[in-house]
C-alpha positions in Angstrom: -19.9 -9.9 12.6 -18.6 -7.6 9.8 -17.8 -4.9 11.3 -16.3 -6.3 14.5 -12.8 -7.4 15.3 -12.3 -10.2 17.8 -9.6 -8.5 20.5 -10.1 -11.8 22.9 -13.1 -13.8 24.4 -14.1 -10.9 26.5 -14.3 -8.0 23.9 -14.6 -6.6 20.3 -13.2 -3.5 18.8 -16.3 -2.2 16.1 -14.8 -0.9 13.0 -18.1 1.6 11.9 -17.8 3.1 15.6 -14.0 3.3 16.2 -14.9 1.7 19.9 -14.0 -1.3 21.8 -16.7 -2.8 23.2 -17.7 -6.6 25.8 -19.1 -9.5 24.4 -22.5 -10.7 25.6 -20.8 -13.0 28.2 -18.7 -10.1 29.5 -21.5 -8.0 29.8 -23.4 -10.3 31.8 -20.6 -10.5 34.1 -19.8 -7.0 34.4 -23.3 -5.6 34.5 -25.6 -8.5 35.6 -23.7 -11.3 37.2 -21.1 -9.3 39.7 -23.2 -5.4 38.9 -19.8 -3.6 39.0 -21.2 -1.6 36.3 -25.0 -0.9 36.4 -25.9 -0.1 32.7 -25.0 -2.0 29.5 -24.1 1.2 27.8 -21.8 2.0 30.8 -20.3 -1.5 31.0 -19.2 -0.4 26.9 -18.1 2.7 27.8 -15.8 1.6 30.3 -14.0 -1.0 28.6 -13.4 1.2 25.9 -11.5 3.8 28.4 -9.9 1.3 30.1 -8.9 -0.1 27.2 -7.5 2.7 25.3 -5.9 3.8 28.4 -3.9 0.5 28.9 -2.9 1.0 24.9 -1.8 4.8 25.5 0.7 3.0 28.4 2.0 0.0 26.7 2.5 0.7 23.3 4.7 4.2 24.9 2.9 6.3 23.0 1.1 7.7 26.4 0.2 11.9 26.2 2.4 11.6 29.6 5.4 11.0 28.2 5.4 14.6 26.8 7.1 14.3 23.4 6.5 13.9 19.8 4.2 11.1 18.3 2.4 10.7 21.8 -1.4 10.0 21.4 -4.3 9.5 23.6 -6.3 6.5 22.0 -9.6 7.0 23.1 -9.7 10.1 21.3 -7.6 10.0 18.4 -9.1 6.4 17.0 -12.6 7.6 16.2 -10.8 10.9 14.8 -8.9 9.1 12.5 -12.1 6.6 11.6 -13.6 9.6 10.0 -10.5 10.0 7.8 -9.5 6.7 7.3 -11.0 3.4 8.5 -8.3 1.2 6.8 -5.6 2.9 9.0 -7.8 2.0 12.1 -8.7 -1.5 11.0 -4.5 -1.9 10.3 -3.7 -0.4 13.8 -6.0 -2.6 15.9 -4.9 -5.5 13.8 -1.7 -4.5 14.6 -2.3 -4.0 18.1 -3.5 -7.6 18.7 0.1 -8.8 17.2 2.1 -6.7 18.7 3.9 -7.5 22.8 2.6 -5.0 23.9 -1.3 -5.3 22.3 -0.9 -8.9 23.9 -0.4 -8.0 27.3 -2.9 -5.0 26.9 -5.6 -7.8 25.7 -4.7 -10.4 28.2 -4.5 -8.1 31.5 -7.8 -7.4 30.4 -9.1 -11.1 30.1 -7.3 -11.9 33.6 -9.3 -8.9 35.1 -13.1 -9.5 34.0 -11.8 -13.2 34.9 -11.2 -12.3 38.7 -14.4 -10.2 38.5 -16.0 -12.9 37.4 -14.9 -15.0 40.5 -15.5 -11.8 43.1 -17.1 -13.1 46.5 -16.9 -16.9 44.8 -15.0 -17.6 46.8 
């Protein structure tokens, strides 16, 4: 769509909400298929957390590291939507280039993959 960035097959960043959020196949394995998460809403909520969490680690820019130009994600992306939505779009673009967006991106494919095998097997 639009207004959606594709991150990988499991998940979307939306550029009018400054969120990440699952794809309809990720949601039905998170929510319906293996109900580790009992509410769509929730199922969108937690990947973008997780998500921005896994960014605040990788990229080194984690509040933890206590110094200059640290940033926690999940807050600061929608904060700096409202400013500037270019500068949003250009990071997450970014992100999806950059080593460290790769691993974030694929570490979460491998994990709804394994959930998506839980009890399988």
């Amino acid at each position: 769509m639009k207004n959606e960035i594709s991150i990988n097959k499991y998940m979307y960043f939306d550029t009018e909400m400054g969120k990440f959020y699952l794809t309809s196949i990720a949601s039905e394995i998170i929510y319906r298929k293996k109900e580790l998460i009992c509410s769509y809403s929730g199922a969108n909520e937690w990947i973008n957390h997780f998500t921005c969490g896994l960014i605040d680690f990788y990229s080194g820019s984690s509040i933890y590291n206590y110094a200059l130009g640290t940033t926690e994600h999940e807050k600061e992306i929608p904060r700096i939507l409202k400013i500037s939505k270019e500068a949003v779009i250009d990071f997450i673009n970014k992100s999806i280039e950059e080593p460290w967006g790769k691993l974030v991106y694929r570490m979460i494919e491998n994990i709804i993959d394994e959930a998506s095998v839980l009890e399988e097997e």
